[in-house]
C-alpha positions in Angstrom: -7.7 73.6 34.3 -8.4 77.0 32.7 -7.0 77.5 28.9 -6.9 80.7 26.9 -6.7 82.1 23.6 -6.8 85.0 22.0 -7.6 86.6 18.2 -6.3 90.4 18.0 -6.8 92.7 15.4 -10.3 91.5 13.7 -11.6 93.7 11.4 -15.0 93.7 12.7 -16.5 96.1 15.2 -16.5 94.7 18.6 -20.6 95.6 18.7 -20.9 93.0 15.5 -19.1 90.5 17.3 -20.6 90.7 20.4 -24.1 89.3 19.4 -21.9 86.0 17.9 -20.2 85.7 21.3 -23.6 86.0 23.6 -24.7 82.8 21.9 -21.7 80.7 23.2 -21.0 82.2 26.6 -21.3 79.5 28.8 -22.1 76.4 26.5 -20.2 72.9 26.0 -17.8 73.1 23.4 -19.3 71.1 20.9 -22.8 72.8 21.3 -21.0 76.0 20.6 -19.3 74.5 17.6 -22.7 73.6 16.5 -24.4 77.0 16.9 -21.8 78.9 15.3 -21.9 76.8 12.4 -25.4 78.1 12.0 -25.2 81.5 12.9 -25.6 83.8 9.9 -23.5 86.2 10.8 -19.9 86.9 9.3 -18.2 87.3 13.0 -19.3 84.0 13.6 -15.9 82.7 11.3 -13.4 83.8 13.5 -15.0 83.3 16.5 -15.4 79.4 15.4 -11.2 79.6 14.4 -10.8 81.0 17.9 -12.6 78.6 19.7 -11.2 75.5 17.2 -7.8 77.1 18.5 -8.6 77.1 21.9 -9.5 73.4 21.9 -6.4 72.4 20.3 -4.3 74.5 23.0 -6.2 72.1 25.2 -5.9 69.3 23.6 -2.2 69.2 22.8 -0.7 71.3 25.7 -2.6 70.0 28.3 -4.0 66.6 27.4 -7.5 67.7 28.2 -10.7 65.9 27.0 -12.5 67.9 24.2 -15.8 66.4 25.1 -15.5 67.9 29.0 -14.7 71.1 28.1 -16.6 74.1 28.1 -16.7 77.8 27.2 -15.4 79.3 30.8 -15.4 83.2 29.7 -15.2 84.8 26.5 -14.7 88.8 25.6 -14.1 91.4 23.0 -12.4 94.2 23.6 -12.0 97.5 21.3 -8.7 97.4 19.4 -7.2 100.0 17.3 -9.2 102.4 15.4 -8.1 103.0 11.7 -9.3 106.7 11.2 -9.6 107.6 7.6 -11.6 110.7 5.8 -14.2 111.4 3.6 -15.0 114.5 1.4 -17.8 116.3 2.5 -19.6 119.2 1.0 -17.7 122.4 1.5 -14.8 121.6 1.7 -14.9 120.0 5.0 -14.1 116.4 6.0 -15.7 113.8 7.9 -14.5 110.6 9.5 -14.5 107.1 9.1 -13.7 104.8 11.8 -12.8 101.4 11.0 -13.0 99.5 14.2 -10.9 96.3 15.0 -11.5 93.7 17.9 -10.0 91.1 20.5 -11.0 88.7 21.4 -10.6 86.1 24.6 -12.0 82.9 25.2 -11.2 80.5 28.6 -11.8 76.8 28.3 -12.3 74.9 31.0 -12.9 71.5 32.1 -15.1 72.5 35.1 -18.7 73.1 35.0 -20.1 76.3 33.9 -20.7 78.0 36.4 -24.6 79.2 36.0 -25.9 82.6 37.7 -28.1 82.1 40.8 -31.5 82.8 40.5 -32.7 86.3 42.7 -34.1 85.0 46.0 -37.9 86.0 46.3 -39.4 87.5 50.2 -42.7 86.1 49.4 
């Protein structure tokens, strides 16, 4: 059984939340609880109340067992970009891009599934 959730319109760039996400791709749930907690990195807070919100999906809606699930998939995506402006010398203007994120995480009760190692000819 496969559960989702989602966290839309972070104020983080997705690049800034991607190095919090690489660390939990694939793990149990409660050794990704465990290394966010000690990640010192400011993306890892919603990132922890997305996955905390994941589990409960599964826990409440579909009466799954929080110690046998594990982190399936998770992505960022780009979201909006607010585009403001800054003085520059001149007369001229430059931009500033405030990036936002989403983010998607699957839960599942299976077992990871790991990569298969490259076969060698020798």
């Amino acid at each position: 059984m496969e559960v989702r959730a989602y966290a839309r319109h972070i104020r983080q760039s997705p690049r800034k939340i991607r190095l919090v996400v690489d660390a939990i791709r694939g793990k149990r749930v409660d050794d990704a609880l465990t290394q966010l907690r000690f990640i010192n990195k400011a993306a890892a807070l919603p990132v922890m109340k997305l996955l905390h919100s994941a589990i409960a999906n599964a826990e409440h809606n579909f009466k799954l067992e929080r110690s046998a699930l594990s982190v399936q998939a998770i992505a960022v995506d780009g979201g909006p970009v607010l585009e403001r402006w800054r003085a520059r010398a001149f007369g001229r203007a430059a931009p500033i891009r405030r990036r936002t994120s989403h983010i998607s995480i699957v839960l599942s009760d299976l077992p990871a599934v790991q990569a298969a190692a490259p076969k060698s000819h020798a």
